[in-house]
Every structure is written in structure tokens, then in C-alpha cells.
N, C-alpha and C positions, 0 to 999 in steps of 0.2 A: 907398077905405080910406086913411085917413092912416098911414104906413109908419112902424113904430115900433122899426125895428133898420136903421141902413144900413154897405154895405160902407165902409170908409175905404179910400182908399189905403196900398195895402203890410199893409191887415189882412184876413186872411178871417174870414169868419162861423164860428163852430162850428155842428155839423152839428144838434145840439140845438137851437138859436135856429133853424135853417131850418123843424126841424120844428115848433117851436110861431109861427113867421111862416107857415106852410103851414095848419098847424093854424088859426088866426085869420083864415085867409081864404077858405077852406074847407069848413071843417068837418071830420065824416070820412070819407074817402074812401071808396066802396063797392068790394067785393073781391069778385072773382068766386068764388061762394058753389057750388063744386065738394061734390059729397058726397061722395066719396072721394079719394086720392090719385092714386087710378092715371086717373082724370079730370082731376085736376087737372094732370101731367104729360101727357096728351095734346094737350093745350090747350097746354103749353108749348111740344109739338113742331110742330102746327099750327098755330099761330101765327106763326112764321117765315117772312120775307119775303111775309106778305099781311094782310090789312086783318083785324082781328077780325071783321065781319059775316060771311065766308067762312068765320070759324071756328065760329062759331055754328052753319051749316047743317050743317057738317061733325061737328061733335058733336054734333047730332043723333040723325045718322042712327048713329053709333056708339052714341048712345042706345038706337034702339030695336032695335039690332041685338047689343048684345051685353050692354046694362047698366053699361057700364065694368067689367066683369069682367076682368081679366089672360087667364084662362082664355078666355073665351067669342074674346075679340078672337084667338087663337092658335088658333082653329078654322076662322075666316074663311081662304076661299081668298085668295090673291092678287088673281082679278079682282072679290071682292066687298068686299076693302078696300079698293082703289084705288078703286072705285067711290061707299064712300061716305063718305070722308075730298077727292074732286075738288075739292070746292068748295073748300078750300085750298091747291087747286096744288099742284108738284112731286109729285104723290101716291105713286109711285115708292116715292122717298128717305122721303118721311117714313113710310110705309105700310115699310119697312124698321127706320124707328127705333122706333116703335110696337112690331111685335114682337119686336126686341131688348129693349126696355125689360120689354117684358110677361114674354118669358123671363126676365131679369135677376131679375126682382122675386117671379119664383117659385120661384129659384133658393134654393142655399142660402146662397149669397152675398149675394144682393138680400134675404134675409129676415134677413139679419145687420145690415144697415145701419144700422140705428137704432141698433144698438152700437158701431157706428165714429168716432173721434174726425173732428173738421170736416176733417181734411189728407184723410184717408184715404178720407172719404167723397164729399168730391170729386176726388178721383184715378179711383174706381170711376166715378161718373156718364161723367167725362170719355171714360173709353173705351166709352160707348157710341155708337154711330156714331148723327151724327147733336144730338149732344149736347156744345155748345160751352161755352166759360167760363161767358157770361150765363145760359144755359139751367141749367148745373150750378147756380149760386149761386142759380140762383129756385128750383128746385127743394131747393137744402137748402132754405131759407129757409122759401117755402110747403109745403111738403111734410113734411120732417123735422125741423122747428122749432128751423132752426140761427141763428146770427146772421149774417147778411149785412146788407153793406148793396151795392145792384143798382146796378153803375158801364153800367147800359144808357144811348143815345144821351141818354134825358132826364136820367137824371142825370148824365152831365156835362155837359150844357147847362149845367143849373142849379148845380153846382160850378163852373164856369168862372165863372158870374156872381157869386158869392159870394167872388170871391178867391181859387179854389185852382189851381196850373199844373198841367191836365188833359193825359194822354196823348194820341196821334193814334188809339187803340183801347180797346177793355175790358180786354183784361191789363196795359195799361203805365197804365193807370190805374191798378188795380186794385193793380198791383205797387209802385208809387208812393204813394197812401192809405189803404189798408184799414188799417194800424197805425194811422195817425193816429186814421181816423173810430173804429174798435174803439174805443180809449184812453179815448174818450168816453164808453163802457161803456153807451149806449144796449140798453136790453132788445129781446126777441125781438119782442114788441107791439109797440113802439115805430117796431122797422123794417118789421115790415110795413104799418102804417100810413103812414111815410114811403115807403115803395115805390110803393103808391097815392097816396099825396097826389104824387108828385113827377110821373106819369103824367099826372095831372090837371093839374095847375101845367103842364108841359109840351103839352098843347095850346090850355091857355088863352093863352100864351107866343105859340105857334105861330097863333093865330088875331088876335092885338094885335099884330102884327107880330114877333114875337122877342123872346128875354129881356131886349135892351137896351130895349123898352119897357116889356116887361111889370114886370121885375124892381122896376126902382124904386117903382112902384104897389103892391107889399106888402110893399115893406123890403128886399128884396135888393138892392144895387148900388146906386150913388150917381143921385141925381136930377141 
């Protein structure tokens, strides 16, 4: 594809132009098409430190074991969750964070959320154990259709390549851009779409050897 937006020296791209250069070369990203919430935060919790295929068998068997029910999962013993969340590793800890989350959410707190301004409702996520900045922010975002934009490992690759000085983690990035990207006033759609496409872009990245190859090939960064 001939690259029809590139980085200049000393200028970054806005976050807008990445996602219609992501957009154009792409298409649109597929989103893991969870039918509830409370699935689709298990998946965020298992997910951590292992490969999605491991997630897959592991949601499974939470499938046919409880339905993604809040309830059903807080019925499971201990050795029948560990058991069938394994295929994701540490099962443990996250077989922990699971039914905090689950309690949370049947709570009368966790049923208040939706009415919680963005600070406050990520302040609540963050105290559930088990439940770090990135995990909070995908979960407003996918979940309770806040505006994020996800400063995970791929997207500060792909910031970095665009011209922006990226933190050495997700909060000092995070603490560093989020005004800016906001400012941009990109919609709720918008980011989630760019959350997938940026996933995507990120192991194509990862497969052409790195964003200093790949970037250039669809407009990000100078050839």
C-alpha cells in the first residue's frame, strides 16, 4: 500500500489520522464478540500473561459450566474453578480475581457502576485484585462504554512510531497522553475500533519485523 500520511520530524501524527491509516489498511478489526459482560471481563482476566488460544479453552469450559453467570461462577468450588480456567495458567490468582469481580458485580456497588463518573469507576475496578490500569481501561471501554483509549504494549509501540515520547509503562504513559489523545474527542466506536485495529497492526508489526518496518508501509513513520 502506498502510505498516504507520514511521520515528519518533530511532528506526531494525531490519533485520528492513525485510525483512518489503520482503517485503510485493514479494514475492520474483528472484536471478540462476548455476549455478556461478565464474559467479557473474564476474558480480560484470563488473558494475562498467556497466549489467547489458552484463553479460549478456558472460556470454554466456563461456558459450559456456568453460562457466564456472575451467580453460577460463585457456586463453583475452588478446586472446580481452578480446574477449568488451567488452560490459562496462574489459575490461583485469577480463579481469585474472577470471584471478586463476580461478587463486585452483584454487589450493590458493582450494580451502581454504570452510574459512576470515568474517575470513580475506575478507581472501583482498580481495587479489585487482580485488576491493573490496562485491565481497568479495557474493561470501561469494552464493557461499560467509556472512552478509553488502551496505552497497552501495542499501543505504545505504535505511538512511539507516530512521534509521541511514550512512558517506560501504562500509567506513565497513560498519565502523560490521555489529555492529549481525549482532546481529539474521538467517539466511543471510534476507540474501540482503534483498540482492535491497533492489536492487529501490532502483530503484523511484529511478524515484518517491527514497527520501524512495518510503520512506514502504511504511513506511520518516515520511510
Amino acid at each position: 500500500m502506498t502510505p498516504t500520511a507520514k511521520t515528519e520530524l518533530g511532528r506526531t501524527l494525531p490519533v485520528r489520522e492513525l485510525l483512518r491509516l489503520l482503517s485503510a489498511e485493514l479494514g475492520k478489526a474483528p472484536v471478540w464478540p462476548a455476549q455478556t459482560p461478565f464474559e467479557y471481563v473474564c476474558g480480560i482476566v484470563l488473558v494475562q500473561n498467556t497466549a489467547w488460544t489458552n484463553v479460549e479453552r478456558a472460556l470454554d469450559g466456563l461456558r459450559a459450566a456456568t453460562g457466564f453467570e456472575a451467580e453460577q461462577l460463585l457456586r463453583l468450588t475452588d478446586a472446580e474453578l481452578t480446574a477449568f480456567i488451567r488452560p490459562a495458567g496462574f489459575m490461583r490468582a485469577k480463579a481469585r480475581s474472577l470471584r471478586a469481580f463476580a461478587a463486585w458485580m452483584l454487589s450493590p456497588e458493582g450494580r451502581a457502576a454504570p452510574t459512576l463518573d470515568d474517575d470513580a469507576l475506575r478507581a472501583a475496578l482498580l481495587e479489585l485484585p487482580g485488576i491493573g490500569p490496562e485491565s481497568a481501561d479495557v474493561a470501561a471501554l469494552m464493557v461499560y462504554g467509556r472512552r478509553r483509549f488502551i496505552f497497552d504494549t501495542y499501543g505504545r509501540r505504535l505511538l512511539r512510531q507516530a512521534g509521541y515520547a511514550v512512558g517506560r509503562d501504562y500509567e506513565t504513559t497513560r498519565r502523560t497522553l490521555e489529555a492529549r489523545i481525549d482532546a481529539e474527542g474521538l467517539s466511543h466506536s471510534e476507540l474501540v475500533d482503534l483498540h482492535g485495529l491497533i492489536i492487529e497492526a501490532g502483530k503484523r508489526a511484529r511478524a515484518a519485523g517491527g514497527w520501524d518496518v512495518y510503520g512506514p508501509m502504511i504511513g506511520v513513520g518516515t520511510v
